[in-house]
KOLVO-502658 format. One record per residue (C-alpha): y, z, x; residue in one letter. Coordinates in nm, 2 decimals. Each point is the difference from the previous one (the first is absolute). Example, Ala and Ser with C-alpha at 12.3 -4.5 7.8 and 13.67 -1.06 7.14 Angstrom:
REM KOLVO-502658
  north     up   east resn
  -0.45   0.78   1.23    a
   0.34  -0.07   0.14    s
REM end
This chain:
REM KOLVO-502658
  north     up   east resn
  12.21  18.21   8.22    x
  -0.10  -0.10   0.32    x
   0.30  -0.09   0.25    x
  -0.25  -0.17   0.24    x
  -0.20  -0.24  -0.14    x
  -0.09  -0.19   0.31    x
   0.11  -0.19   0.31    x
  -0.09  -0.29   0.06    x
   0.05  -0.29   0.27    x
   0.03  -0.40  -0.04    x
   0.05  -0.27   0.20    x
   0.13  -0.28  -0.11    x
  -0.04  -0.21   0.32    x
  -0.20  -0.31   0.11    x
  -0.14   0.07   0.33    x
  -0.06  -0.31   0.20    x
  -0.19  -0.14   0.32    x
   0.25  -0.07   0.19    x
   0.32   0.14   0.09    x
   0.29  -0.19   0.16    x
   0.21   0.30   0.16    x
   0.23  -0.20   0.22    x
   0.16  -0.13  -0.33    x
   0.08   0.34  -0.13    x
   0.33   0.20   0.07    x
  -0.01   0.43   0.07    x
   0.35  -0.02  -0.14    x
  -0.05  -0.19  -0.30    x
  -0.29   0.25  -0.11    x
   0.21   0.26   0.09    x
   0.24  -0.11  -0.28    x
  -0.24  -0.05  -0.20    x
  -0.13   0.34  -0.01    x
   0.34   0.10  -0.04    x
   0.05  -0.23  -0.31    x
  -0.33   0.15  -0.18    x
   0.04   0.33   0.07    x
   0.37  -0.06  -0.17    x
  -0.12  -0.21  -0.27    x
  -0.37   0.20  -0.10    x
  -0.02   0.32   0.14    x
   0.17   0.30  -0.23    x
   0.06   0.25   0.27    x
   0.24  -0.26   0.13    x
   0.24   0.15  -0.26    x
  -0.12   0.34   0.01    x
   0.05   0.04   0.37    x
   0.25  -0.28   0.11    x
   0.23  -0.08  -0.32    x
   0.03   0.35  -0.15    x
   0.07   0.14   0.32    x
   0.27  -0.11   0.27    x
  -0.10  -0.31   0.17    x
   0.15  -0.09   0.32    x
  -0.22   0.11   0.21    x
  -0.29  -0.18  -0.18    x
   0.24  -0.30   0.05    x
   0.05   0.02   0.36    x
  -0.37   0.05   0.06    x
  -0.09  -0.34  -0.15    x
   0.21  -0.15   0.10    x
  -0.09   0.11   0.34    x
  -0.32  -0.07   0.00    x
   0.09  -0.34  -0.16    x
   0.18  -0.08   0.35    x
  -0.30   0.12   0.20    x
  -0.25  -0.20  -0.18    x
   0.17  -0.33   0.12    x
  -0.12   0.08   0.37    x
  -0.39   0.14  -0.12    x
  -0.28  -0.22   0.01    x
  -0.22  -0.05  -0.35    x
  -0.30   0.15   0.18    x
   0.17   0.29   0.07    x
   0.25   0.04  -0.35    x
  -0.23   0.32  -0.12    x
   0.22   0.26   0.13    x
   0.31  -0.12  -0.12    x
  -0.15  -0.05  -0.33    x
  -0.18   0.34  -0.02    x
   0.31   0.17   0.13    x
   0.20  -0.15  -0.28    x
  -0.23   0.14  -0.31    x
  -0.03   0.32   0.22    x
   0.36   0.07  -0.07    x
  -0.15   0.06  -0.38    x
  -0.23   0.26   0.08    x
  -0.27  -0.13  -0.27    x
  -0.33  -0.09   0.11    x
  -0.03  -0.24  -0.30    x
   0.28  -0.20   0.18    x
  -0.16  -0.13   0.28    x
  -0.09  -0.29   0.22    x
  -0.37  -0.13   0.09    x
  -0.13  -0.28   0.24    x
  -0.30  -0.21  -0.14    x
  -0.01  -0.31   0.18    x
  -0.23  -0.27  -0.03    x
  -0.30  -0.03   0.24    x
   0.09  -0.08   0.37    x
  -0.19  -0.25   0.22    x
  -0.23   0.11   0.19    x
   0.16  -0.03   0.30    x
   0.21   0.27  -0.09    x
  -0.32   0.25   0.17    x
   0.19  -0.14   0.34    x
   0.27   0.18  -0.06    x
  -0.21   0.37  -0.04    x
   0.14   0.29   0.24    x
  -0.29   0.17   0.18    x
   0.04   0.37   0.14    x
  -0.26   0.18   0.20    x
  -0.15   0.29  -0.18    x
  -0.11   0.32   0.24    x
  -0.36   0.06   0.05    x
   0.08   0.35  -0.01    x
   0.20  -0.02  -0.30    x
  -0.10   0.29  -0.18    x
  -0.03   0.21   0.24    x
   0.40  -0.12   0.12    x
   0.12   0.12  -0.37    x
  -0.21   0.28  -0.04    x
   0.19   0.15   0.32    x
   0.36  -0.10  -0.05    x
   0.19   0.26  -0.12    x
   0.26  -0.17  -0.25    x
  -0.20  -0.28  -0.20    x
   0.13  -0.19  -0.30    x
  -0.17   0.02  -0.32    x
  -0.08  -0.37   0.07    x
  -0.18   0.00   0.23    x
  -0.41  -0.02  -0.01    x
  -0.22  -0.27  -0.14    x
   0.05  -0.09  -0.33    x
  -0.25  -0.25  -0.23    x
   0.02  -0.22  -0.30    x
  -0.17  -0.18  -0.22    x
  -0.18  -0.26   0.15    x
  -0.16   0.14   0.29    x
   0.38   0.00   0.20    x
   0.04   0.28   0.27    x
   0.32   0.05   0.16    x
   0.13   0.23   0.25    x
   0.35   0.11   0.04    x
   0.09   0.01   0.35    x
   0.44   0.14   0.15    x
   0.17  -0.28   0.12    x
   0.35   0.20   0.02    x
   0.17   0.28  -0.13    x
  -0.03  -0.06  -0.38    x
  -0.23  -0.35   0.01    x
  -0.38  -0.05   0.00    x
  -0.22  -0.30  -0.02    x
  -0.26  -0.01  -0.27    x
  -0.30  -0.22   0.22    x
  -0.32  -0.08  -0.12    x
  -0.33   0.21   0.11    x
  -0.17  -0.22  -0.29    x
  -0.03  -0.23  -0.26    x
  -0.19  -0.30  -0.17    x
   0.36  -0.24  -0.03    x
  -0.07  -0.33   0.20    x
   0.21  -0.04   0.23    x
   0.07   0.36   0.06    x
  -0.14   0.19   0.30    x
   0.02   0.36   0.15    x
   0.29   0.05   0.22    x
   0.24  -0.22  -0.25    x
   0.32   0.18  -0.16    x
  -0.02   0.04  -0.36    x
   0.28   0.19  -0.05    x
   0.33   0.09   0.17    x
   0.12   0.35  -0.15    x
   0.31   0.17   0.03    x
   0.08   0.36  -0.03    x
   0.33   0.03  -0.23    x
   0.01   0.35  -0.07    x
  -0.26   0.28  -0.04    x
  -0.27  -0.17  -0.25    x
   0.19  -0.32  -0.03    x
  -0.10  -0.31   0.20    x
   0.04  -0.42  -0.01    x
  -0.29  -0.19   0.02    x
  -0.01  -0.36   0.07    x
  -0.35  -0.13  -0.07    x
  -0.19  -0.31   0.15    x
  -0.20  -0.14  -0.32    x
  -0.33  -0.15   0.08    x
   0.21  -0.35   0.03    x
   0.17   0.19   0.30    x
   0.36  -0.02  -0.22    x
   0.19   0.32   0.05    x
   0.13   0.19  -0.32    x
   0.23   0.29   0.01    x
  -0.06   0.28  -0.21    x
   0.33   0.34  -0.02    x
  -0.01   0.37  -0.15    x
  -0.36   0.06   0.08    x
  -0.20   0.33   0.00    x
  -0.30   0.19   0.14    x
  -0.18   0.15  -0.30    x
  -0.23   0.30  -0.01    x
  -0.01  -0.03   0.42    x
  -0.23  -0.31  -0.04    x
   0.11  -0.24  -0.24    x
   0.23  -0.30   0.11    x
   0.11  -0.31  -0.26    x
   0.24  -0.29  -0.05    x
   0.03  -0.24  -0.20    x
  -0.42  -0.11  -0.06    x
  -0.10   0.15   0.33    x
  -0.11   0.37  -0.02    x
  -0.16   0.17   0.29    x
  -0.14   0.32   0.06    x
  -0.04   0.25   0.30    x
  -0.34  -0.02   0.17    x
   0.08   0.19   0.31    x
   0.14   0.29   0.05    x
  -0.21   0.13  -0.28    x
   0.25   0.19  -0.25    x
  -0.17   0.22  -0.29    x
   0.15  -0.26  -0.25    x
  -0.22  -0.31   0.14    x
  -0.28   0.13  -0.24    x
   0.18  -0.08  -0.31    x
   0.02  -0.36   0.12    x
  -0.25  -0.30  -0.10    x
  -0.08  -0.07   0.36    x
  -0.13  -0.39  -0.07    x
   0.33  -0.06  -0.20    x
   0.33   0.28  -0.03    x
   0.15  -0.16  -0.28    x
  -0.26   0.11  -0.25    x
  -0.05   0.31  -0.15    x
  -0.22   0.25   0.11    x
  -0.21   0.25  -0.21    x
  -0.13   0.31   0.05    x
  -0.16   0.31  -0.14    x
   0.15   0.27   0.21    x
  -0.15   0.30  -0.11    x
  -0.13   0.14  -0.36    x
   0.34   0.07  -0.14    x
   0.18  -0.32   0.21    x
   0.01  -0.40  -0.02    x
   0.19  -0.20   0.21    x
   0.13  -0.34  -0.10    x
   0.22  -0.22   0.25    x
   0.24  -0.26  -0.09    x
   0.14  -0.13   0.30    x
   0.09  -0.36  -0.12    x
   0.11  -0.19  -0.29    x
  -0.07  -0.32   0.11    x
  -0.33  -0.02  -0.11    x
  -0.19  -0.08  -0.30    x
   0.01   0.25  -0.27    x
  -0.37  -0.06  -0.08    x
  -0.06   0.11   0.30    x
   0.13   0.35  -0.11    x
  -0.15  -0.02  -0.30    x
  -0.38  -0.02   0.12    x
   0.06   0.29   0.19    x
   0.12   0.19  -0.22    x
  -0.23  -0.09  -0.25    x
  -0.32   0.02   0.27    x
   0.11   0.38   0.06    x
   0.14   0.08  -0.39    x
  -0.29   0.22  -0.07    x
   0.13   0.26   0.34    x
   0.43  -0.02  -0.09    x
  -0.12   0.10  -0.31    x
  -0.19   0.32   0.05    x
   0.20   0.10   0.28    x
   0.33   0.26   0.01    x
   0.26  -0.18   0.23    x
   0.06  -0.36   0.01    x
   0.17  -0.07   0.41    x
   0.19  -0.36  -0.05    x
   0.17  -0.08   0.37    x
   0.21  -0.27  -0.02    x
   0.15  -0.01   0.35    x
   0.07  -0.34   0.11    x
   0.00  -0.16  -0.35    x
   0.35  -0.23   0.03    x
  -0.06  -0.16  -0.30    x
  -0.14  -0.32  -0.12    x
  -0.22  -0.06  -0.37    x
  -0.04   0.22  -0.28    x
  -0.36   0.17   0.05    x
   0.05   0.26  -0.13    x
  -0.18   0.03  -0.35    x
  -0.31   0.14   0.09    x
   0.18   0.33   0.16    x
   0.27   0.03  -0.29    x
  -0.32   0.01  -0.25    x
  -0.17   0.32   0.24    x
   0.31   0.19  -0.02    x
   0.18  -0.07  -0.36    x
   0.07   0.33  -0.18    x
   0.21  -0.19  -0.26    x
  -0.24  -0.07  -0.32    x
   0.23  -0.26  -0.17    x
   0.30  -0.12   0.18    x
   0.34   0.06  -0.21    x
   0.14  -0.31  -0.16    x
   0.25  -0.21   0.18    x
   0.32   0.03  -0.12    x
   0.26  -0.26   0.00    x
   0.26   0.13   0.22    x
   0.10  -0.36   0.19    x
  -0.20  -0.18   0.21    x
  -0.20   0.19   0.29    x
   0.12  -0.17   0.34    x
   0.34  -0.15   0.09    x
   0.04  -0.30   0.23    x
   0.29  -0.25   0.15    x
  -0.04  -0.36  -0.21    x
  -0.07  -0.26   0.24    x
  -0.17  -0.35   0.01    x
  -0.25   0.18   0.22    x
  -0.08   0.27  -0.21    x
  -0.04  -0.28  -0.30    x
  -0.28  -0.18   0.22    x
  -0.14   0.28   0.11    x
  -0.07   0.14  -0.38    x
  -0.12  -0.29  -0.11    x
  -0.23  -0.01   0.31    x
  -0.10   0.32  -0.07    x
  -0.05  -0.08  -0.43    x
  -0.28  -0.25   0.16    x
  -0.27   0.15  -0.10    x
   0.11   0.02  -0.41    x
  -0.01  -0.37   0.03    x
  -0.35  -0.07   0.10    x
  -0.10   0.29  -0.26    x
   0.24  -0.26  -0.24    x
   0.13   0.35  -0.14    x
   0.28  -0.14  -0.21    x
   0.22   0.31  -0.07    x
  -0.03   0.12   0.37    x
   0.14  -0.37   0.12    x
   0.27   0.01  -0.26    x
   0.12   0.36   0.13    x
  -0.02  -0.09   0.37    x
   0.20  -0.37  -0.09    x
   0.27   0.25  -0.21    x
   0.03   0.20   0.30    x
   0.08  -0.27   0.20    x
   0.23  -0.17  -0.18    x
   0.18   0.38  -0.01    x
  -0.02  -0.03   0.40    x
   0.18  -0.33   0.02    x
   0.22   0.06  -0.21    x
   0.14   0.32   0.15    x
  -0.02  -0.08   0.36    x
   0.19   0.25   0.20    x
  -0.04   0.25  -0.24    x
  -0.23   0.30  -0.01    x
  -0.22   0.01  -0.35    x
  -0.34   0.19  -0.10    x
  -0.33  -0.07   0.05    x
  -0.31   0.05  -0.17    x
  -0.36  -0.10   0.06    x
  -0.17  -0.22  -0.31    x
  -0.28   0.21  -0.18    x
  -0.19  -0.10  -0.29    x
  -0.12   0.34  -0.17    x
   0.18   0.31   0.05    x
  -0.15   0.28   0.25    x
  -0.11   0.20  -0.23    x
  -0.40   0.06   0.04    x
  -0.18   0.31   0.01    x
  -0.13   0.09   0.38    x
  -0.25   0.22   0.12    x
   0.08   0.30   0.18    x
  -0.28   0.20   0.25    x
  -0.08   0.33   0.07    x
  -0.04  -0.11   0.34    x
   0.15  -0.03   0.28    x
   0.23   0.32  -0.14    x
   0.22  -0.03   0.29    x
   0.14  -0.33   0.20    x
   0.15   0.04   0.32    x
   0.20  -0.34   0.13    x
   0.09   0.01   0.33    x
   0.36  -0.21   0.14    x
   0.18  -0.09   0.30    x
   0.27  -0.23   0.12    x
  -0.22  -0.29   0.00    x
  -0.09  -0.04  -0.39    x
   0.23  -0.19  -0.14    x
   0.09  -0.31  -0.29    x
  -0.32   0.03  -0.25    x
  -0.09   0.27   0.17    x
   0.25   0.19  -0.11    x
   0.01  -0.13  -0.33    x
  -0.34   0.14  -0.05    x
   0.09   0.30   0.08    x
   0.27   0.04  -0.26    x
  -0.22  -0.14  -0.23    x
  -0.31   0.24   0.06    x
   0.27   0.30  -0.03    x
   0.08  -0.17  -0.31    x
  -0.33  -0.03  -0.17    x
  -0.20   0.30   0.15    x
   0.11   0.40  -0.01    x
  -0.25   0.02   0.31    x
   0.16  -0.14   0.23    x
   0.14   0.19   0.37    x
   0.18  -0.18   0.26    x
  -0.05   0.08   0.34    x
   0.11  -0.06   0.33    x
   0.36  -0.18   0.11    x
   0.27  -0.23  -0.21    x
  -0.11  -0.38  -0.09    x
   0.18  -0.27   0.21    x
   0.27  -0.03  -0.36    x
  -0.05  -0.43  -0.04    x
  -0.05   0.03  -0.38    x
   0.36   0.01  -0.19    x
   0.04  -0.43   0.05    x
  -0.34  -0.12  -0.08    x
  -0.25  -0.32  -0.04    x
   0.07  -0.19   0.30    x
   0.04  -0.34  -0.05    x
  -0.02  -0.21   0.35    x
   0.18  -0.36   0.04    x
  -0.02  -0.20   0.36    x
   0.30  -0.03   0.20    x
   0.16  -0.35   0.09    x
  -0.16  -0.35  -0.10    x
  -0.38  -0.12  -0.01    x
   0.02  -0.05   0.40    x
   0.09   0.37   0.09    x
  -0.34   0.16  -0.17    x
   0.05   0.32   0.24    x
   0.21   0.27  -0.22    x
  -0.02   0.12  -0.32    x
   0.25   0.24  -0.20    x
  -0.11   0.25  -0.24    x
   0.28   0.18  -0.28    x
  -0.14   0.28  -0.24    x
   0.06  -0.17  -0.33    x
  -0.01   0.27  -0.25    x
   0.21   0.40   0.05    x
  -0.05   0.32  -0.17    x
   0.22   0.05  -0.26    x
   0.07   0.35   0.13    x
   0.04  -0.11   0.38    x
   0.34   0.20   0.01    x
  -0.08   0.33  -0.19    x
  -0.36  -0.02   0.16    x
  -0.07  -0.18   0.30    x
  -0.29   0.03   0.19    x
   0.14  -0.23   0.32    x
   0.01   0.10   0.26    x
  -0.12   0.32   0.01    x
  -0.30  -0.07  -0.16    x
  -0.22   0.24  -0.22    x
  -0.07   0.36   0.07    x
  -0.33   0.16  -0.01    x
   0.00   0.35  -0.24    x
  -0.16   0.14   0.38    x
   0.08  -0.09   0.37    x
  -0.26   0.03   0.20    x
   0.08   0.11   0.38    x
   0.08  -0.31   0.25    x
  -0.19   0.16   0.23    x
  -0.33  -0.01  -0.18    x
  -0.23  -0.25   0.10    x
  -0.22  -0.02  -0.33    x
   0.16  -0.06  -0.26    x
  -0.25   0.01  -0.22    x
  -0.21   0.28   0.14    x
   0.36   0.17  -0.09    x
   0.02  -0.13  -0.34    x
  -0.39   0.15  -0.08    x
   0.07   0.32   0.14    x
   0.30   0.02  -0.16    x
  -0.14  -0.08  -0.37    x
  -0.29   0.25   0.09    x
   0.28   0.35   0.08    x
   0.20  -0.15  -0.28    x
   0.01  -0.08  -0.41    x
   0.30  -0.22  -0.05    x
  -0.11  -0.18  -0.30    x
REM end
């Protein structure tokens, strides 16, 4: 039985036009967040109630006090630091406000970018990793530019954004530790959002939240493996006779996307040895993955599920009641009858064991039991890993270990966010506020204390060197000197 079935993320949030922030309080949202993260989120118990508290309670309440004295604007973070004390990506908070005036552009920092810039960096000694000119979809060029000892400016070199012009700050970056940095991010509006806990991936990939950028300059052997018009898609490639390459750097897209390119290059993964699947930089986001679990099944029939209790756990709440039936949506308009009546059972289960931790199981009709199709080729699948897959991305990999004896994980540990799982995401303060949103993993593994994988993530079978450059060069070469399935 699979213990990842899939992580998903809703919103159950209005987003409106305009936003009244003088009316909204840092400290009241601060107590909020507080009051959810009590009321929703299970690894409140596991890491505050099970275990000596006082010092969680003096650090509330702390930042409870400081709140009082911290504009709206600027409530991020307080907020962040609070859910930081959990160490679970899936707890987290996110900035979507609604779209600014225009008069907002007025506000835009300018910094001068050096005509000589390349030829500055490529002579300095000591450079950071983030450094260079990085693009994104959407025709946006950006060059990161020192301001101090750990902060840069992001300022745009180009882009088609009205409004926007070269020599404008897009992004201010701070250097937290060795491959960890804050961004806040001017949208096209010109709002700023903050984004926490990011990483460089493969030497050239960059992403947060929606925004993913990759490395144009310094060129790094890694930038080939990169879909240059957009980075968040995958790339394919044949890579030699015995070698294909598939890249999976984002979840967030559509999974027919996937799909069709699979399917447009089905007749090559299948009459080739070794399968390459990078997923560096996949954080998560929709379940896509159906087309690669079909490539690299080597389990005819899957074995009957057995009743042995439900397959999640979760803390009853009135928000986790909502966001089921939010989620059961789509068995309405299909007017599947048995499906509604399990989802309105399992709410009425919720509410009526609020505070209490019960199981969870996903509604299906038939029972998992059909015959699948298993290939000759690819014979081997290499998967590379690093710190930055995380959330789905994760899950898939547990799941393709699951399904498929092919399978060889290479590189370093995932990021570990997959234990609490299926975000759910409310706003934060009344209709006015519109600014911060709150997201709680709804569901946990049932074997989160025998088993975790937070925080120290998933380990490949094979480390590859830090000091390599390609990875996947390293990965070939390493399937060509050695049999390992």
């Amino acid at each position: 039985m699979k213990r990842i079935l899939t992580v998903c993320l809703f919103f159950n949030v209005i987003l409106l036009t305009n936003a009244k922030a003088q009316s909204c309080s840092c400290a009241d949202l601060v107590k909020e967040v507080i009051s959810k993260t009590e009321h929703d989120y299970a690894g409140y118990i596991h890491k505050v109630k099970e275990k000596e508290g006082s010092s969680y309670l003096q650090f509330k309440q702390k930042l409870v006090r400081k709140a009082t004295n911290v504009p709206f604007l600027k409530c991020y973070d307080l907020l962040e630091k609070y859910v930081s004390f959990f160490n679970d990506g899936h707890l987290f908070i996110v900035e979507i406000p609604p779209r600014q005036p225009d008069s907002l552009a007025a506000t835009a920092k300018t910094y001068p970018i050096p005509g000589n810039y390349k030829l500055i960096l490529k002579n300095r000694k000591k450079k950071d990793p983030i450094e260079g000119i990085w693009r994104a979809a959407g025709h946006i060029e950006i060059v990161v530019v020192k301001t101090g000892k750990r902060t840069f400016y992001g300022v745009i070199q180009h882009t088609t954004a009205p409004g926007w012009k070269p020599g404008m700050v897009k992004m201010e970056i701070e250097k937290v530790k060795e491959n960890e940095y804050k961004i806040a991010y001017y949208r096209n509006d010109f709002t700023k959002i903050h984004f926490v806990k990011l990483h460089i991936s493969k030497h050239v990939a960059l992403s947060f939240g929606v925004y993913r950028f990759a490395k144009a300059w310094p060129v790094n052997p890694e930038s080939k493996y990169i879909n240059p018009d957009d980075p968040q898609l995958p790339v394919f490639k044949l890579l030699n006779k015995n070698n294909v390459l598939l890249t999976i750097p984002s979840a967030l897209i559509d999974r027919s996307y996937l799909d069709s390119l699979l399917k447009k290059n089905d007749v090559i993964i299948k009459s080739t040895p070794n399968l390459i699947i990078d997923v560096r930089s996949n954080g998560g986001g929709n379940n896509i993955w159906g087309g690669v679990y079909a490539i690299a099944n080597t389990t005819v029939r899957p074995k009957p599920k057995t009743y042995d209790g439900d397959d999640f756990l979760l803390l009853a709440s009135e928000d986790d009641a909502i966001y089921i039936d939010n989620m059961s949506a789509y068995l309405k308009e299909r007017k599947d009858s048995l499906g509604i009546k399990y989802y309105q059972h399992v709410i009425s289960n919720i509410r009526a064991n609020v505070g209490r931790i019960i199981g969870f199981s996903f509604y299906s009709s038939t029972p998992d039991t059909a015959k699948r199709p298993v290939y000759k080729y690819p014979k081997r699948i290499a998967v590379i890993i690093d710190k930055t897959v995380a959330s789905a991305g994760e899950g898939f990999i547990i799941d393709l270990k699951e399904i498929s004896s092919k399978i060889t994980l290479y590189g370093s540990n995932t990021y570990g966010m997959i234990d609490y799982m299926n975000v759910n995401t409310l706003p934060l303060g009344d209709k006015n506020c519109a600014w911060y949103y709150f997201g709680y993993p709804t569901f946990f593994a049932k074997d989160i204390k025998t088993k975790p994988n937070n925080p120290t993530g998933i380990k490949p079978d094979i480390y590859i060197p830090s000091n390599v450059s390609d990875w996947i060069e390293w990965v070939k070469n390493d399937l060509k000197n050695h049999k390992r399935n």
